[in-house]
N, C-alpha and C positions, 0 to 999 in steps of 0.2 A: 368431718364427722358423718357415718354414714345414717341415713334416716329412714324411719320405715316408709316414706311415704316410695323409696325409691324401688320397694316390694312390688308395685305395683306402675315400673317405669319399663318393665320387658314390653315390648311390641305383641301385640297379637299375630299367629301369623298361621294368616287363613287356608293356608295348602298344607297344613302337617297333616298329620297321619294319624294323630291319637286317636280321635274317633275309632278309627277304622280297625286299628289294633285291639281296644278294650271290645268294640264290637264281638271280632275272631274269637277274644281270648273267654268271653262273656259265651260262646256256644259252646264251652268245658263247664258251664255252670253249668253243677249238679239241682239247682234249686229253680232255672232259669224259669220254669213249665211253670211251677206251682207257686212260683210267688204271684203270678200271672189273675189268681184269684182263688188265697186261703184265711181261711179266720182262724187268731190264735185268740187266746185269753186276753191279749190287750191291744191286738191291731187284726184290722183289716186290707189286706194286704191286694194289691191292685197293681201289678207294677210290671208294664210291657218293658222290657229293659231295650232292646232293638229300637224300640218307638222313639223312647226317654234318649236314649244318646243320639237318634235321630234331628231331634228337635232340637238339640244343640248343634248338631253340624250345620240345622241352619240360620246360625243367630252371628252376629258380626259382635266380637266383644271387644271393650276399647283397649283390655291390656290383657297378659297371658294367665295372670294369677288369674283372673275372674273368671276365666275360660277352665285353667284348671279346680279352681272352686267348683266351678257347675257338677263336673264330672263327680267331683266327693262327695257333691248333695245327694248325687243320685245312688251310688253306691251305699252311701250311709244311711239310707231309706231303706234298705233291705233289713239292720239292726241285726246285722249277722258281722261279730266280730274277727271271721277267718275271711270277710270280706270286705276289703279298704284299698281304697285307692291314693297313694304315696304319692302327691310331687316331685317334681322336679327338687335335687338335692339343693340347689341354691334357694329353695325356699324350704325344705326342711331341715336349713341351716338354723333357722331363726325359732326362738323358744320365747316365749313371754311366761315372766313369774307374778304370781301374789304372793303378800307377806302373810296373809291370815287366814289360818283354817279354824272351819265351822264345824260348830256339832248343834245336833237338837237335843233337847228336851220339851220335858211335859209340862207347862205351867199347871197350879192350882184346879184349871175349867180342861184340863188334860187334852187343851190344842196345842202343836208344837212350837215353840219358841226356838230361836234360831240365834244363838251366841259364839264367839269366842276360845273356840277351848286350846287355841297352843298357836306357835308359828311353824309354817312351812319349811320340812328338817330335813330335806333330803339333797341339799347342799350344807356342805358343816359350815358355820359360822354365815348362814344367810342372815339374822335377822342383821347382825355389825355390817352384814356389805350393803344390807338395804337400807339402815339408816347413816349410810357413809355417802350414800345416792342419793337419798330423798331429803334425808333432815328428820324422817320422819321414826321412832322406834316403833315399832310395831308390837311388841314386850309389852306395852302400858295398858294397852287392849285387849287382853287376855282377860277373860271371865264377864265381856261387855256383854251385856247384851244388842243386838241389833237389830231394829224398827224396820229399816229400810234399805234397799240396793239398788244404787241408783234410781232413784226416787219411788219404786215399786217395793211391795210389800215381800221382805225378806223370805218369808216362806213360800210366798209366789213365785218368787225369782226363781227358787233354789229348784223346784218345781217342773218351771219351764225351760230354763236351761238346762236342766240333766236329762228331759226330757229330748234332747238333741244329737246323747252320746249315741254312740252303734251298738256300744258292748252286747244288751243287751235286748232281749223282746221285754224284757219285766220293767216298767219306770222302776219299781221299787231297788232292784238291783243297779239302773243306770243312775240313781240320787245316791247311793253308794259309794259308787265309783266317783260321781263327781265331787261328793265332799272328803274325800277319800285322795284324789288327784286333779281331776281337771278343774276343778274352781281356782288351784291353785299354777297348774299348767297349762298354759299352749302354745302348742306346736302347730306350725304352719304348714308343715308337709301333710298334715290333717287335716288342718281347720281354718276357718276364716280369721280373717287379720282382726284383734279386739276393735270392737266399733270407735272405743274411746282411748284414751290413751289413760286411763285413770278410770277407778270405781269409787262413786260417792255412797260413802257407810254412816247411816244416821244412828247414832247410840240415842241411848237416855241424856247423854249427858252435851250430843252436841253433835255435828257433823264432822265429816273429814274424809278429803281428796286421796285413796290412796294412788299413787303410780305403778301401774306397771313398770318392770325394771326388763331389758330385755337381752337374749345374749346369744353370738352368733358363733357358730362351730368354723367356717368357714372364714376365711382371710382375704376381703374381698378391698381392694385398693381405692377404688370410686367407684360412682354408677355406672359408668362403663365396664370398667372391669366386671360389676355384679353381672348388666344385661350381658356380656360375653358369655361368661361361665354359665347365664344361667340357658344361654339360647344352644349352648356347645353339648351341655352336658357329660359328661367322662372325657377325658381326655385320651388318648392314646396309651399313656402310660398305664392308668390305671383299669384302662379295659385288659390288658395283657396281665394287669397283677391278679385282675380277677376271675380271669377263664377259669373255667375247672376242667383237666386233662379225665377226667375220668366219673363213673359211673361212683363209685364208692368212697370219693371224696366229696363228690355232689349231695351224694346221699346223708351223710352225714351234715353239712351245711342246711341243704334243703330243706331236711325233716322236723325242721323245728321252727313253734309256730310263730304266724307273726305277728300275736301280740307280743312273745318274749322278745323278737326282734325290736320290734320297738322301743320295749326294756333297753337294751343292749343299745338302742341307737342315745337313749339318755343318759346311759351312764358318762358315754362321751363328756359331753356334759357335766357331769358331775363329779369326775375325774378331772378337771379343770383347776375344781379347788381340793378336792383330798385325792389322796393315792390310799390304795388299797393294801392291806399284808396276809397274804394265803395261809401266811405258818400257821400251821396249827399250835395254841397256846391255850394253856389250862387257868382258867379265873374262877377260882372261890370268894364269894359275895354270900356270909352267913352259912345257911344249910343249901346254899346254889349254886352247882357245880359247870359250867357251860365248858365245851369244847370247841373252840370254833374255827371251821374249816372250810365250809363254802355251806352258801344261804340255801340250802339246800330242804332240809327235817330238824327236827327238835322234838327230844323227848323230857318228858317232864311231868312228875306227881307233883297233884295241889291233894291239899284239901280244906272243905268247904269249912265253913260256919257248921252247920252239919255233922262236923264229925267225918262226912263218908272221902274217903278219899279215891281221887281218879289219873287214872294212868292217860298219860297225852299225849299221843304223837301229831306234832302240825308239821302237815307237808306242806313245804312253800313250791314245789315245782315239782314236773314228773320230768323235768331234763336235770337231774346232778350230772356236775361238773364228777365227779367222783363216786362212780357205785357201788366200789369197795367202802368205801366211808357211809356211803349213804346204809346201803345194806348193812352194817354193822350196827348204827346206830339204833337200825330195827330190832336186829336179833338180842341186843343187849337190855332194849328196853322193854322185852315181852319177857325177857327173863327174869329181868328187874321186877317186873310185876307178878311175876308166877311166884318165885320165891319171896315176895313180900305176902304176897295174898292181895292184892289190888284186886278188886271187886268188878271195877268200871272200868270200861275203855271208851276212852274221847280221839275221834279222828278231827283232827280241826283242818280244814281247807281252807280258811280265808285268805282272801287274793288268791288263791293258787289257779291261772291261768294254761295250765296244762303243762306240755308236753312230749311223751317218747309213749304212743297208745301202747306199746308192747309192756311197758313199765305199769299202767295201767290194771292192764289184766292179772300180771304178775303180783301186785299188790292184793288183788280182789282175791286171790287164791290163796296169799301168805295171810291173809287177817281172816278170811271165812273157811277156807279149804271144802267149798260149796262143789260134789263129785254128781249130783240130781240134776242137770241142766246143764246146755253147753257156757260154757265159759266166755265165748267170742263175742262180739255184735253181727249179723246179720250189715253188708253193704251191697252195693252198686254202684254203678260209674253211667252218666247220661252219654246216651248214643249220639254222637256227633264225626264228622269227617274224619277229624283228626284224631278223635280216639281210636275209631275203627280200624281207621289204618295201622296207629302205634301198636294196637294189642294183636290184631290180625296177622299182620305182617313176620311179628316177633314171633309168633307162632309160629310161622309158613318155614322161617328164614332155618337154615340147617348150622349156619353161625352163632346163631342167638339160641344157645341150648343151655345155659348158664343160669341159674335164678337171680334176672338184674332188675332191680325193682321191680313196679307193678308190670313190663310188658310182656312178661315171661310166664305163661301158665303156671310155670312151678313153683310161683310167688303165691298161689290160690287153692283155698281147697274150698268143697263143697258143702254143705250142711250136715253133711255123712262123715265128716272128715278126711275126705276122699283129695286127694293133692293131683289137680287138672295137668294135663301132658298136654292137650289140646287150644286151639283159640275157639271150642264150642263156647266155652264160657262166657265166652262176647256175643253170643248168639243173643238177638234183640227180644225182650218181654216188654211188652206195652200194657201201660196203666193211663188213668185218668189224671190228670196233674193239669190246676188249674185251668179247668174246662173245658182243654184239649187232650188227644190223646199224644205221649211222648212214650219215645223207647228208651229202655234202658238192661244193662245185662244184667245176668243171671245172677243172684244171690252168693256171695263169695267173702272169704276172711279170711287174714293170715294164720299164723299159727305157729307162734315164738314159744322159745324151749318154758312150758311152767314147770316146775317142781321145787321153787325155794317155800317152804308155808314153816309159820310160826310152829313154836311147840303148843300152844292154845289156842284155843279158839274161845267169843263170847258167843250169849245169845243176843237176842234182839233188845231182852231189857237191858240190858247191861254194856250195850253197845251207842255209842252216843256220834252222830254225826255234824260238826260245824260250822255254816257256812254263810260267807254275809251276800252271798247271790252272785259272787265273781268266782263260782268254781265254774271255768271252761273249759272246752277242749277235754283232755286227758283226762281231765280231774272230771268234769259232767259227764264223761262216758263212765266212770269207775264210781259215783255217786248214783247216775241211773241204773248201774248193776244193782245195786246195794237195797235202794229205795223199792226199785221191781220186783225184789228178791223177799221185801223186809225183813232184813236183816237189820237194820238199827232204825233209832229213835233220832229225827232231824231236828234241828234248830236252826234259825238264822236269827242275827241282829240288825238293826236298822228297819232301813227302808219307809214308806209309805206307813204311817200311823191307819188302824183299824182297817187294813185290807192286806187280803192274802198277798205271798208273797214266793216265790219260785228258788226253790234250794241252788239251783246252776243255771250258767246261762252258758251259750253258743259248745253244742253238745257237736254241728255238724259230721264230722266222718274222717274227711282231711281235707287240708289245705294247702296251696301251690300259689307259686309266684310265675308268673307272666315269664320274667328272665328265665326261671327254671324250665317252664316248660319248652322255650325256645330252644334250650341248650341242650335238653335230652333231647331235639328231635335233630340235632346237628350232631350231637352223638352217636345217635342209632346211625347217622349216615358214616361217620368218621369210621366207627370200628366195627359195623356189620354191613356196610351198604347199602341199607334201607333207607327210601326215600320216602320220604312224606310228602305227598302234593300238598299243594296251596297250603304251605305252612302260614301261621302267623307271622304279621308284619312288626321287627322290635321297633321299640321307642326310640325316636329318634334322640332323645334326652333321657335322664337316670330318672326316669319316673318307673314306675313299682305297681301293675295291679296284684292284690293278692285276693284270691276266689276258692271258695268250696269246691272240692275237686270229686271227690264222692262223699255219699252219704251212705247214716248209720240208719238203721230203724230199732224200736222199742226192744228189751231183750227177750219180752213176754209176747213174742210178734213170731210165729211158727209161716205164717204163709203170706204174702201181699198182695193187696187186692185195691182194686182203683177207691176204697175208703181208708187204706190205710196212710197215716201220719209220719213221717219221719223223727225221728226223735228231737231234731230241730227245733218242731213246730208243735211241740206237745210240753203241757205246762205240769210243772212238778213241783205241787208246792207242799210247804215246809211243814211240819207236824205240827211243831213249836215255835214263834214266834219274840222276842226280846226286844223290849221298847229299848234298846242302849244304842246312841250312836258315838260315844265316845273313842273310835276305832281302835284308837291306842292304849286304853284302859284295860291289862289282861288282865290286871284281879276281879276289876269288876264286872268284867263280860263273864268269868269264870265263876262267881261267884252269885251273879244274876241267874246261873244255871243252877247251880246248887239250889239255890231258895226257890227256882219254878220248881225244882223238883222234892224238894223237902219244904211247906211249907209248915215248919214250924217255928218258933221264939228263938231267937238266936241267942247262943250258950253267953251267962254274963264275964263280961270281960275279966278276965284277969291285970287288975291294978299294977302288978309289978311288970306286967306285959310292955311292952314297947306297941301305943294304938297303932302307928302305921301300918304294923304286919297285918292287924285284924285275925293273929292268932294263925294263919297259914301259916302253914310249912311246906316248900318245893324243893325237891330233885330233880336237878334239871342237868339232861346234857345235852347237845347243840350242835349241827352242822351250821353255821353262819360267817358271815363275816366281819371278820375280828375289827372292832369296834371298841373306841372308850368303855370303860366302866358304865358311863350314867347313861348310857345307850341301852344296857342289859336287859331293861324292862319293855325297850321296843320288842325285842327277839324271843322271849319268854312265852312259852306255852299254855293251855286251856285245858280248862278242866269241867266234864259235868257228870252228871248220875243218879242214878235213881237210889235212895236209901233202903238198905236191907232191915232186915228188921235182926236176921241171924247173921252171923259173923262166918259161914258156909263160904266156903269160893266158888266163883259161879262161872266159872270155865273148865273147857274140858282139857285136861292131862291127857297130853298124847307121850307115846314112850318115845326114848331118846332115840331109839336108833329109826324112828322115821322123822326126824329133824335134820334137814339138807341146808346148808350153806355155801353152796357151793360156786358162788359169787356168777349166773350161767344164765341169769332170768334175762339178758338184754339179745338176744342171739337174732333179731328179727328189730328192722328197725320200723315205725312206722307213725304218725301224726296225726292227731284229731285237732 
């Protein structure tokens, strides 16, 4: 039986190369200068990164994990979620689960109480395999309350552990996430091995040992076998499955972020015990119609206690598997609400981790059709060796006239909208960043086909934005449009009781993988014959840095100047705040919004009513993944709004024949 203590039986082995590599691959850090010394709203940030892995190279560790630990501490001290550093895959083989997810509430003296609200659902039938292991039902303890964690006080705990994740700069959003996922997850290719091998949970009514249960993706024979694989990393075979022969297969791979990847590395995982069914399949549940085709958007009318009722679209991703589908379900449900006279529009983003930025933009245009202001964000790229050469080069080379990702001028235009033929655009501008001066090039942005937009548009009151603080990536750049613009009214739920709280976290620009960047610069050599000196050194194992590769700045940001902020590093908080961390409860987070925004007496029940409904009524249709029945209420959409007092429709009718569908919004691909 293999044991975890055997996690930590790899040899350390003091002539590698990692160091040396995260070093190289750390001067494409776009942020490297000004983490160096910047103050956000909830850190002060000090962090020579050159120094910090310095000081590791010279420390003698007694086994490999701890060596690789060090490295994630320091990278996850930045709290910049496009930047994490991956283990070796023979340790992010290994996943530890908990049976019980927590929620807060308000007691009585409106300090948070920390209890019980469900089991850990994102393996089917986890609670039977965890009481098949432990002995222990985890079911019984639902609605406990809990005193204690591990003998620290439960709201302390919850506190200072989430306190640890990267996701975000905001605690408020990182206590989210953890009651959300990581209380109940970890993975070792992230994080440290749990201290314990069990968590002691003091109820009212008594104590109790829960175990971690733990499960390995990887097929590893003995300890031997483990330290092999784990010293070899990729084998022969599978480095050849995974070269990429080309610029526009990469591209596609590449372009997508690595929180989703991470996603995608758990579903493994969770594909273990259930399989998946694509078909599209139509399930009516009362007046609830879902379609469900890939977890993609969902649209769906509530309406409140209130009377007013709201049109909802929750985007769960800015990468559908499906844009013909995804794009439908948009255009179906603005029409859905045109022709009803829906009043309110509710954009929900929770969890929505980004993204396809091009899909971003394209969105920001089909729900505002905002023609007063460029459209784009404002970037750059840090001047380093290798950048210089990649973008220079591609310029110079009379091969590379092709638009192939970023090295190619004709991938960029200028603030004028003017599309670069040149490599002047790498010409170096120096700013102040973190107390020294650093270069970086000229101001540049893509510029993907827009022209799909709804037949409506709302205003700002009427326009409602959702978020529990994990809108990243794609979704925080198409949220800081929105917020910059005012164009809508924001909420978030959860987070930190009586303190502000940040509508999105990790907004950076784009992000890159270590492998990727290796592989483009073996490319440029392969099919245009440009060389890159002193390229980076790969991993000698299947370890993974992934790093900010440029950066975005504020959209309300016309010129840069050694005080100006990256959008990173600028705190965007929320209008409206919602004591509810129920995460799973959508009638009542949707409903929570109804009453901030109507506070009046709620209409009396009708007797012959069925109480469960609470007198809602939802239309709902559904990109998702098809799923049981009594799953329905996970996938189900949000609703909020502000009460009219006239029955007026409060968007504008634009005429049909400027209503494009012409399925063309993805034509540029790109990654925040």
């Amino acid at each position: 039986m293999f044991k975890i203590e055997c996690v930590k039986s790899v040899p350390f082995q003091e002539n590698n190369t990692v160091i040396e590599t995260v070093n190289q691959i750390f001067e494409e850090y776009v942020f490297k200068d000004i983490v160096q010394d910047i103050s956000t709203e909830f850190h002060h940030f000090q962090i020579n990164l050159t120094e910090e892995l310095n000081q590791i190279n010279q420390k003698t560790f007694s086994n490999d994990f701890d060596f690789q630990q060090s490295i994630s501490d320091i990278v996850d001290s930045l709290y910049d979620a496009h930047t994490s550093y991956q283990k070796p895959l023979c340790y992010n083989s290994f996943t530890f689960y908990f049976p019980l997810q927590l929620s807060i509430k308000e007691n009585q003296y409106s300090n948070p109480e920390v209890y019980v609200s469900g089991i850990y659902d994102k393996i089917e039938g986890f609670a039977n395999i965890y009481e098949s292991i432990t002995g222990i039902n985890p079911r019984n303890y639902i609605g406990e309350t809990i005193i204690t964690i591990d003998n620290q006080d439960a709201w302390d705990f919850l506190l200072i552990e989430s306190s640890k994740l990267s996701i975000s700069k905001d605690p408020s959003c990182c206590l989210n996430q953890y009651l959300q996922n990581d209380f109940m997850e970890i993975s070792l290719g992230y994080s440290p091995i749990p201290e314990k091998e069990n968590r002691t949970i003091q109820f009212n009514s008594g104590s109790v040992d829960f175990p971690f249960i733990g499960m390995c993706t990887s097929n590893f024979s003995s300890q031997s076998d483990f330290q092999t694989q784990c010293l070899s990393g990729l084998n022969e075979t599978n480095l050849e499955k995974s070269k990429l022969k080309s610029f526009e297969e990469k591209e596609r791979k590449e372009f997508l972020s690595p929180v989703l990847e991470k996603k995608r590395r758990k579903q493994m995982i969770y594909e273990y015990f259930t399989s998946q069914d694509n078909e599209k399949e139509n399930v009516i549940d009362g007046s609830v119609v879902i379609f469900n085709t890939s977890n993609s958007v969902n649209f769906e009318v509530f309406t409140g206690d209130s009377g007013i009722q709201y049109g909802i679209f929750r985007i769960i991703t800015f990468s559908p598997p499906n844009q013909t589908e995804f794009e439908e379900i948009l255009n179906y449900g603005m029409e859905y609400i045109q022709s009803n006279n829906i009043d309110y529009l509710i954009i929900d983003l929770r969890q929505n981790e980004g993204g396809i930025i091009a899909l971003s933009y394209q969105l920001f245009y089909f729900f505002f059709n905002l023609t007063n202001s460029p459209i784009y964000g404002n970037y750059d790229f840090r001047h380093s060796s290798i950048n210089t050469q990649m973008f220079t080069k591609c310029a110079e080379n009379e091969n590379c006239t092709e638009k192939q990702m970023f090295f190619t001028p004709l991938y960029w235009y200028n603030q004028s909208e003017q599309q670069w033929t040149n490599g002047n655009w790498f010409d170096p501008v120096t700013y102040l960043r973190g107390g020294e001066f650093a270069q970086f090039s000229t101001l540049v942005h893509e510029a993907p086909n827009i022209s799909w937009k709804s037949p409506i548009q709302f205003d700002k009151n009427h326009t409602i934005l959702l978020s529990d603080g994990i809108c990243g990536s794609s979704c925080a750049v198409f949220s800081s449009k929105i917020i910059q613009n005012n164009l809508a009214t924001t909420f978030t739920i959860g987070g930190i009781p009586n303190s502000e709280m940040s509508f999105i976290s990790f907004p950076g620009g784009q992000s890159f993988y270590s492998g990727g960047l290796i592989e483009y610069i073996n490319i440029l050599e392969e099919t245009y014959g440009i060389v890159i000196d002193n390229p980076p050194t790969p991993f000698e194992s299947d370890n993974e840095l992934m790093f900010t590769y440029r950066e975005i700045y504020p959209f309300n940001t016309n010129e840069i100047t050694n005080s100006t902020i990256p959008l990173e590093f600028m705190f965007l908080p929320t209008e409206n705040k919602l004591n509810i961390w129920d995460f799973s409860n959508e009638s009542l987070i949707y409903q929570g919004i109804d009453s901030y925004l109507n506070p009046t007496p709620s209409p009396t029940p009708n007797p012959n009513q069925n109480s469960s409904s609470s007198g809602n009524k939802k239309v709902t249709i559904a990109l998702g993944v098809v799923i049981p029945i009594v799953f329905i209420s996970v996938i189900i959409i949000v609703i909020i709004i502000y009460r009219k007092k006239n029955k007026k429709t409060s968007y504008i009718d634009l005429s049909s024949e400027e209503i494009k569908n012409e399925n063309k919004f993805l034509v540029d691909l790109g990654l925040i």
